[in-house]
C-alpha atoms as a printed R data frame, in Angstrom:
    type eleno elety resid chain resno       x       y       z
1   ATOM     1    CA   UNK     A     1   0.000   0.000   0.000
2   ATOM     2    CA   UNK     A     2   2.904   2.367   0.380
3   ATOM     3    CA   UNK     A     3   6.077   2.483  -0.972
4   ATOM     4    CA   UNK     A     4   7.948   4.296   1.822
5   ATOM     5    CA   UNK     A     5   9.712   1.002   3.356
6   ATOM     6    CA   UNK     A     6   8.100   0.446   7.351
7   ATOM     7    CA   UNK     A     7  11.172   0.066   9.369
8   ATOM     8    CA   UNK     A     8  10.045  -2.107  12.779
9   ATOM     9    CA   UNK     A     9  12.340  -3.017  15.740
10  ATOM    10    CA   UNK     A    10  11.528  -5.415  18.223
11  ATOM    11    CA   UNK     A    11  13.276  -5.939  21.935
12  ATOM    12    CA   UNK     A    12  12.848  -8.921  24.661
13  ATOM    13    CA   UNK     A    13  15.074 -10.220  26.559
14  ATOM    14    CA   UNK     A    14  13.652 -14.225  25.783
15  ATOM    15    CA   UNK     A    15  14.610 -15.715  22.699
16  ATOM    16    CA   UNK     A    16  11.284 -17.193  21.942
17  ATOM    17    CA   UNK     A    17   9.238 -14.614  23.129
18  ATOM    18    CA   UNK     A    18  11.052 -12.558  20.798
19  ATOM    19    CA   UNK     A    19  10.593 -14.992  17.403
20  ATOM    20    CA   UNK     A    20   6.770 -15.162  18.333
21  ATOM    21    CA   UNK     A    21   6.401 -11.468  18.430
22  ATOM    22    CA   UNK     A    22   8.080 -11.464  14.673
23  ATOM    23    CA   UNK     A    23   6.087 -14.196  13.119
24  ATOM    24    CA   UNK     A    24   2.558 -12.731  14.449
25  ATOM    25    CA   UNK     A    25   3.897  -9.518  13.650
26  ATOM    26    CA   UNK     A    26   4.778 -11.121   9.466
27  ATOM    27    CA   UNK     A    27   1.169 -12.545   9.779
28  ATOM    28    CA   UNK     A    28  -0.423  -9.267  10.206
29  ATOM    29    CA   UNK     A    29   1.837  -7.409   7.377
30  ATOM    30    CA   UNK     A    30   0.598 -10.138   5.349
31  ATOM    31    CA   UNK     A    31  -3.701  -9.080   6.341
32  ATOM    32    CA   UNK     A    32  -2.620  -5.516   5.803
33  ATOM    33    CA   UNK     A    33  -1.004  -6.090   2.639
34  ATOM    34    CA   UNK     A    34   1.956  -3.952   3.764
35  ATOM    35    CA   UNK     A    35   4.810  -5.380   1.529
36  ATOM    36    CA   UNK     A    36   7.128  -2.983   2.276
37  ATOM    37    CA   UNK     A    37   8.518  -3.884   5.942
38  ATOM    38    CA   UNK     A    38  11.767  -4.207   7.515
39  ATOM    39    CA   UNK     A    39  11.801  -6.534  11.139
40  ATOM    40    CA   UNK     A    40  14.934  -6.082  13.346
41  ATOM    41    CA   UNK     A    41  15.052  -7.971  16.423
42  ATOM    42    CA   UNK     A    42  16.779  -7.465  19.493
43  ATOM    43    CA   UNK     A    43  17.535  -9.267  23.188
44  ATOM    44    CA   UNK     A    44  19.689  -6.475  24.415
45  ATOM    45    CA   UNK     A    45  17.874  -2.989  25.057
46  ATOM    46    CA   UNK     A    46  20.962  -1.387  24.790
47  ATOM    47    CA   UNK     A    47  21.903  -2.910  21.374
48  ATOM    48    CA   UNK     A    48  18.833  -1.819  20.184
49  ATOM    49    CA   UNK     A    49  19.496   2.120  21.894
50  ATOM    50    CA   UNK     A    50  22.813   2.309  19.977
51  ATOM    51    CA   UNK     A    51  21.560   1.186  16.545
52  ATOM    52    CA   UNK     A    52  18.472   3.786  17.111
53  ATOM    53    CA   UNK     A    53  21.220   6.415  16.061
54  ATOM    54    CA   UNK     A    54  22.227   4.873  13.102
55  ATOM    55    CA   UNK     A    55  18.440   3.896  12.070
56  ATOM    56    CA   UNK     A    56  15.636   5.207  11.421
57  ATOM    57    CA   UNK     A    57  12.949   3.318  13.173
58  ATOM    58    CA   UNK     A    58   8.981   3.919  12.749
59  ATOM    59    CA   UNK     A    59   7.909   1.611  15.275
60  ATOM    60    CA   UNK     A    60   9.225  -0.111  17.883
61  ATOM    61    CA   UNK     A    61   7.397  -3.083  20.266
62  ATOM    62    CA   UNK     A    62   9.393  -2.991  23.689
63  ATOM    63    CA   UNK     A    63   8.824  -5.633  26.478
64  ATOM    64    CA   UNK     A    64   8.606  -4.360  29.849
65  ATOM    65    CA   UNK     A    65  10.362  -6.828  31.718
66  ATOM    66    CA   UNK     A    66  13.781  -6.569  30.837
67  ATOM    67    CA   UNK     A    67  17.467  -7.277  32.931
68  ATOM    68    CA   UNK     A    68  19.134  -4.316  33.663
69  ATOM    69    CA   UNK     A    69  17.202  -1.620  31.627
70  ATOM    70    CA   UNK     A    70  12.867  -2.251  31.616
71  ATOM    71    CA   UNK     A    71  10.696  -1.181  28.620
72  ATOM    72    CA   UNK     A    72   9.424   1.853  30.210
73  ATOM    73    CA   UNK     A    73  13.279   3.160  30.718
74  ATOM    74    CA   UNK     A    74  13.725   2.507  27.066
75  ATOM    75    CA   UNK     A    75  11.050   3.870  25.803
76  ATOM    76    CA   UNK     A    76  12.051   7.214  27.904
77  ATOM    77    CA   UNK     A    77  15.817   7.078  26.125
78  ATOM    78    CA   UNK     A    78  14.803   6.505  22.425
79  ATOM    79    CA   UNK     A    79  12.349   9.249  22.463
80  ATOM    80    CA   UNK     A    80  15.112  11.999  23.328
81  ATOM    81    CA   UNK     A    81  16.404  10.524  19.744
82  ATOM    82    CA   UNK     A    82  13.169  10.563  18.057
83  ATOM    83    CA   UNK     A    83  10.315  11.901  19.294
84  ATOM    84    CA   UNK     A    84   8.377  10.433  16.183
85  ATOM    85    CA   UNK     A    85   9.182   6.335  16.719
86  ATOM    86    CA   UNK     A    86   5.535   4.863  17.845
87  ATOM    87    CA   UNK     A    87   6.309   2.864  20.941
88  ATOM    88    CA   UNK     A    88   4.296  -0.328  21.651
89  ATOM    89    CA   UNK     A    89   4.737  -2.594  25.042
90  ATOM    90    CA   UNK     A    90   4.091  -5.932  25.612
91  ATOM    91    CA   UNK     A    91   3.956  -8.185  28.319
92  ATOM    92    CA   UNK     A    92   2.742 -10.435  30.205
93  ATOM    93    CA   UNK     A    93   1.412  -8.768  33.245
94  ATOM    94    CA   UNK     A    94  -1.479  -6.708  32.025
95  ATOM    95    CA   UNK     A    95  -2.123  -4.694  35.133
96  ATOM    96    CA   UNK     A    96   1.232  -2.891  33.704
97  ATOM    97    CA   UNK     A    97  -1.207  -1.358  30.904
98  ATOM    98    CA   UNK     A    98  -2.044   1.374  33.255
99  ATOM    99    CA   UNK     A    99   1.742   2.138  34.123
100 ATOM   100    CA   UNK     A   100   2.541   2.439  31.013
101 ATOM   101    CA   UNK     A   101   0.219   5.914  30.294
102 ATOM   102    CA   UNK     A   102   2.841   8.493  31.029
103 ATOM   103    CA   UNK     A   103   5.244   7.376  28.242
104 ATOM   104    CA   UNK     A   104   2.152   7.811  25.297
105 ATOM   105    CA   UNK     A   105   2.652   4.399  24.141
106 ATOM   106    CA   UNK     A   106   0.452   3.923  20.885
107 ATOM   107    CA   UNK     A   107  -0.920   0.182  22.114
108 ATOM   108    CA   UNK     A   108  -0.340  -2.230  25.168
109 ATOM   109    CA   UNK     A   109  -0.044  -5.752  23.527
110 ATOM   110    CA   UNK     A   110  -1.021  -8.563  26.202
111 ATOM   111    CA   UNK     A   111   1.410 -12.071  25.338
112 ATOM   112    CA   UNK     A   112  -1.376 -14.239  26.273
113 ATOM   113    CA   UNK     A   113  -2.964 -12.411  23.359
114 ATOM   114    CA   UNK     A   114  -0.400 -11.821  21.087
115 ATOM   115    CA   UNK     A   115  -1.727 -12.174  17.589
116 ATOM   116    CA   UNK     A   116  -5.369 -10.595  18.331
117 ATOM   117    CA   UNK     A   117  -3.877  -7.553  20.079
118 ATOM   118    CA   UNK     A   118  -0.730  -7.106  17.351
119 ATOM   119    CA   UNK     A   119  -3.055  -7.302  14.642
120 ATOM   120    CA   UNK     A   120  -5.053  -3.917  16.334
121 ATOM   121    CA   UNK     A   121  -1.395  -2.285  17.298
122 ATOM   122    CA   UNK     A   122  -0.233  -2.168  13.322
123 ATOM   123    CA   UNK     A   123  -3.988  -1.715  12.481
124 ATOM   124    CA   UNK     A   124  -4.211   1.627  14.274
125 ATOM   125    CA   UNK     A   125  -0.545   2.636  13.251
126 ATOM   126    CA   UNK     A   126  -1.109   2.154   9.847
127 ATOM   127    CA   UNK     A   127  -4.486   3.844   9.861
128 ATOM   128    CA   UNK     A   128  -3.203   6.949  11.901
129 ATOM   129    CA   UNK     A   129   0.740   7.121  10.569
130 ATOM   130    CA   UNK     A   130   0.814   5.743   7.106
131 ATOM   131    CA   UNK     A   131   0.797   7.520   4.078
132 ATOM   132    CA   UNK     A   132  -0.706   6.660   0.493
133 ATOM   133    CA   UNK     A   133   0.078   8.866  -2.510
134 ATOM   134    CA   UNK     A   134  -2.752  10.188  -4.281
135 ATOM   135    CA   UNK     A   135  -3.118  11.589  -7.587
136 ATOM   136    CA   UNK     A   136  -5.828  14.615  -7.666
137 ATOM   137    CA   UNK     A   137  -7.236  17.307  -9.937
138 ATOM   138    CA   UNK     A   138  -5.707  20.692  -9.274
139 ATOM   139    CA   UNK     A   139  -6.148  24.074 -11.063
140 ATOM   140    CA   UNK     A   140  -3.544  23.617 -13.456
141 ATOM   141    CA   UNK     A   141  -3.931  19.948 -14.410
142 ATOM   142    CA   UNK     A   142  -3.079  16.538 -12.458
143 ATOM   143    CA   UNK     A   143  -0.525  16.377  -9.284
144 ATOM   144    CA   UNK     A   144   0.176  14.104  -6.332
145 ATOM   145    CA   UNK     A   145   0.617  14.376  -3.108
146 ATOM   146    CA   UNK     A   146   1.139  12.189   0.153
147 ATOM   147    CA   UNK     A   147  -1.694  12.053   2.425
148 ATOM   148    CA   UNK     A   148  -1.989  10.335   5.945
149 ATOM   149    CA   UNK     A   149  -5.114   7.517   6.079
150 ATOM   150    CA   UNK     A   150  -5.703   9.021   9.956
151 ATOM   151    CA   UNK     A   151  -6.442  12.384   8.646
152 ATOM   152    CA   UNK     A   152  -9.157  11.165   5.994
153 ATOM   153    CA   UNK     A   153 -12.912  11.857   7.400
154 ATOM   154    CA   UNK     A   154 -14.577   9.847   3.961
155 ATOM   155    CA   UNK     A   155 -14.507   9.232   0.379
156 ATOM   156    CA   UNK     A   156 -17.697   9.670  -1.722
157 ATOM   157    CA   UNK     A   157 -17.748   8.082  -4.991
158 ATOM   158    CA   UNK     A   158 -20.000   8.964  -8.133
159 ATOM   159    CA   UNK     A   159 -18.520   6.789 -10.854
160 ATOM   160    CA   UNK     A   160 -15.203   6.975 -11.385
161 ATOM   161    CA   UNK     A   161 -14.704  10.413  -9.665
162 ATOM   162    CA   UNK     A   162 -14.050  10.142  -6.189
163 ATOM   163    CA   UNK     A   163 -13.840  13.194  -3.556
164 ATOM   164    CA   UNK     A   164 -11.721  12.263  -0.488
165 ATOM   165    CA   UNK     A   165 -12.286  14.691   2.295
166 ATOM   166    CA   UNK     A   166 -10.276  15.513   5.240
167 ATOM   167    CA   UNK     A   167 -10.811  15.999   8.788
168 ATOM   168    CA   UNK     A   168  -9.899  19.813   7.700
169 ATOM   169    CA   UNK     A   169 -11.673  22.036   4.905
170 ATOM   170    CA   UNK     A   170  -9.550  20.348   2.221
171 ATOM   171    CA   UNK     A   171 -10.680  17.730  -0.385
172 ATOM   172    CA   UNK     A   172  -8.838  16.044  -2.960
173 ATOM   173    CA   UNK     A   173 -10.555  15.368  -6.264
174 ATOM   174    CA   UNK     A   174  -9.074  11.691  -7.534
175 ATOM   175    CA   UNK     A   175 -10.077   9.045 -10.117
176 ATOM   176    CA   UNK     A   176 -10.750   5.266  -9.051
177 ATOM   177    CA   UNK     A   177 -13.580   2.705  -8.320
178 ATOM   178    CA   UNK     A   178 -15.101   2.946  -4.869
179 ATOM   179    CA   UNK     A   179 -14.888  -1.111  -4.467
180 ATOM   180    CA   UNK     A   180 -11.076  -0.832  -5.057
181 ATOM   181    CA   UNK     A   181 -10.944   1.690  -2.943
182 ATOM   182    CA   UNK     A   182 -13.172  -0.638  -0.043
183 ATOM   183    CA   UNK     A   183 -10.570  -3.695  -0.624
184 ATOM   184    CA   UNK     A   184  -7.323  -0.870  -0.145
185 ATOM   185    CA   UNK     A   185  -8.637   0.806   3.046
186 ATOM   186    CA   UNK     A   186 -10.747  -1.764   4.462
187 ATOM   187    CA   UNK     A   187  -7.511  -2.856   6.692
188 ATOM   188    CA   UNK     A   188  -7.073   0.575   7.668
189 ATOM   189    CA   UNK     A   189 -10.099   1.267   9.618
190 ATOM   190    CA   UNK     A   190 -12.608   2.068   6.388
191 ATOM   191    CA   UNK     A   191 -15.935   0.834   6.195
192 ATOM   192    CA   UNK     A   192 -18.255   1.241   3.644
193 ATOM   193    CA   UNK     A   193 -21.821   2.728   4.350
194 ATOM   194    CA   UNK     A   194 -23.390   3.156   1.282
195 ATOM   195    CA   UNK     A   195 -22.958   2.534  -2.391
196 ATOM   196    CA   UNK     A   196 -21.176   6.018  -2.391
197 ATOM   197    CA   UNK     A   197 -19.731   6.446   0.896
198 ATOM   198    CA   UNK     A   198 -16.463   4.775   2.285
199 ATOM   199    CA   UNK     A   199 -15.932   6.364   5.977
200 ATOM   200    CA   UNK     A   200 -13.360   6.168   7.890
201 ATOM   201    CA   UNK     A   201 -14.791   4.051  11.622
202 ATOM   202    CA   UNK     A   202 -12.254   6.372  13.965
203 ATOM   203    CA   UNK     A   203 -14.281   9.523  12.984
204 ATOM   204    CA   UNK     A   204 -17.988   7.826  13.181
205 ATOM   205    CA   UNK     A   205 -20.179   9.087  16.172
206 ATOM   206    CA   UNK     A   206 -23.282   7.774  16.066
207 ATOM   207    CA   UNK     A   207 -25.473   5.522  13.388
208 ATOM   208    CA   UNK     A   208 -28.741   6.378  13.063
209 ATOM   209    CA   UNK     A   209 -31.878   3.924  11.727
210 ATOM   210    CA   UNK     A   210 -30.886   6.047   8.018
211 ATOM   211    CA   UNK     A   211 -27.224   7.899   8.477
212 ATOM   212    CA   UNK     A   212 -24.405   7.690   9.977
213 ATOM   213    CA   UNK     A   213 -23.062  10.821  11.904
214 ATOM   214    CA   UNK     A   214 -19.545  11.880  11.901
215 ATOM   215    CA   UNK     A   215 -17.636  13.323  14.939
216 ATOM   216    CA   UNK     A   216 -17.412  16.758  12.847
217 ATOM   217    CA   UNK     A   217 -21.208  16.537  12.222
218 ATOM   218    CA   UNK     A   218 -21.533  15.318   8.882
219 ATOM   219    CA   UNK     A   219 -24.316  13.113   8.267
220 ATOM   220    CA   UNK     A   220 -24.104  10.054   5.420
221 ATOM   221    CA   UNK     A   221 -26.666   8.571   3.987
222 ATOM   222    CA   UNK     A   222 -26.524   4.491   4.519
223 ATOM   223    CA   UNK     A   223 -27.494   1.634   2.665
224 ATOM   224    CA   UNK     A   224 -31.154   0.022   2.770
225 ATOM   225    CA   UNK     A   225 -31.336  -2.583   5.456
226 ATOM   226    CA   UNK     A   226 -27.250  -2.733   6.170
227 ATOM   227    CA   UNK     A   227 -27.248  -0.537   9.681
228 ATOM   228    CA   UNK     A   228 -26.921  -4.140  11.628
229 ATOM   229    CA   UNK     A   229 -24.105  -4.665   8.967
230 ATOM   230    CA   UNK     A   230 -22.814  -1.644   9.221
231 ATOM   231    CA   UNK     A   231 -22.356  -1.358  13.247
232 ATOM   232    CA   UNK     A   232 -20.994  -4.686  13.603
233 ATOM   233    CA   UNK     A   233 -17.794  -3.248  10.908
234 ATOM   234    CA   UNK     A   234 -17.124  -0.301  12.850
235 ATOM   235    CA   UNK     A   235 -17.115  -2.721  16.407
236 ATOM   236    CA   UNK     A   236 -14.600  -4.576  14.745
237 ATOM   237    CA   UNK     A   237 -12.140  -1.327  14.597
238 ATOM   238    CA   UNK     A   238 -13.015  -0.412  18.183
239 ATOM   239    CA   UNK     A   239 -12.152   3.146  18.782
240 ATOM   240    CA   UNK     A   240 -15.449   3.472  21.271
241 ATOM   241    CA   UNK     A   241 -16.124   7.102  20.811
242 ATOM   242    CA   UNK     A   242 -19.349   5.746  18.697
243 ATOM   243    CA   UNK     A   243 -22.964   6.256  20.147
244 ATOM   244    CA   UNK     A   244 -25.436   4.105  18.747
């Protein structure tokens, strides 16, 4: 879905704790469709501090329980070198979750539920830090542009002229098929409403017997006998702000 290569590091102290992590982590680049990924793996904390400077990491999954240095410590350290990395812990222990708050982790990932919780840690990066390139109408003809997925309110379809607008004033003008569209963003938190509405679920309030209400007020029209459908979609992406 995006050419900019994913660079992912991953640090626990046990061996096969650590190989788990990186084959449910493959398994959900493979649902996502994200070819573009790069897995390092480290035992040592401070292995993976020292090639931090070197690389360029987007996301990192840090185990709390660590000899010498814990997760929490390392997470502290790596974002004085770059405030941008998205920091995910895991462990075992899950009344840790709340400890973990005050270092803005994106996720908590529970061991006992390793694949299930991964799979809705790379879910909601992608959705909220990835980037597609589009190619829209301007003024003067044709240009392109990256735009983030989390930033995208909907995409309304009428043909083969799509309008994608943003959680902003600005809309893009861009050429495709809706349904192509639906099987692209569908991992990354879109669900479609309506024959000409594709929404994105973080930015859906309510859903009404006939619309579907956005946080910013915008209402949707939604498909005939597909609300039951339609609620069960956006419970799947879980980001509980919705009123129903």
């Amino acid at each position: 879905m995006n050419t900019e290569n994913l660079v992912i590091g991953i640090c626990d102290d046990d061996l096969n704790d650590l190989e788990q992590i990186r084959q449910a982590l493959c398994k959900c680049m493979k649902i996502l469709e994200e070819e573009h990924v790069t897995v390092k793996g480290y035992q040592s904390s401070e292995k993976l501090y020292e090639e931090s400077k070197q690389i360029k990491f987007h996301l990192l999954f840090l185990d709390l329980e660590m000899p010498g240095e814990n997760g929490f410590e390392l997470a502290e350290r790596l974002h004085v070198l770059n405030s941008e990395i998205a920091i995910i812990f895991v462990s075992n222990h899950e009344n840790m979750v709340f400890d973990s708050f005050e270092y803005i982790p994106m996720w908590f990932v529970r061991k006992s539920s390793l694949e299930r919780d991964l799979l809705k840690a790379v879910k909601k990066y992608v959705q909220t830090v990835r980037k597609v390139l589009i190619r829209y109408r301007a003024k003067e003809g044709m240009e392109q542009r990256w735009v983030q997925m989390g930033d995208v309110l909907f995409i309304e379809g009428s043909g083969h002229n799509l309008m994608m607008k943003m959680i902003g004033q600005e809309q893009y003008q861009i050429y495709g098929s809706l349904k192509i569209m639906e099987k692209k963003f569908s991992p990354l938190g879109f669900v479609r409403i309506h024959k000409n509405y594709l929404v994105n679920a973080r930015y859906v309030k309510e859903v009404g017997a006939r619309y579907v209400r956005l946080t910013e007020g915008t209402e949707l029209d939604i498909g005939k006998n597909r609300r039951k459908q339609i609620i069960q979609l956006l419970e799947s992406h879980q980001y509980g702000r919705r009123v129903y």
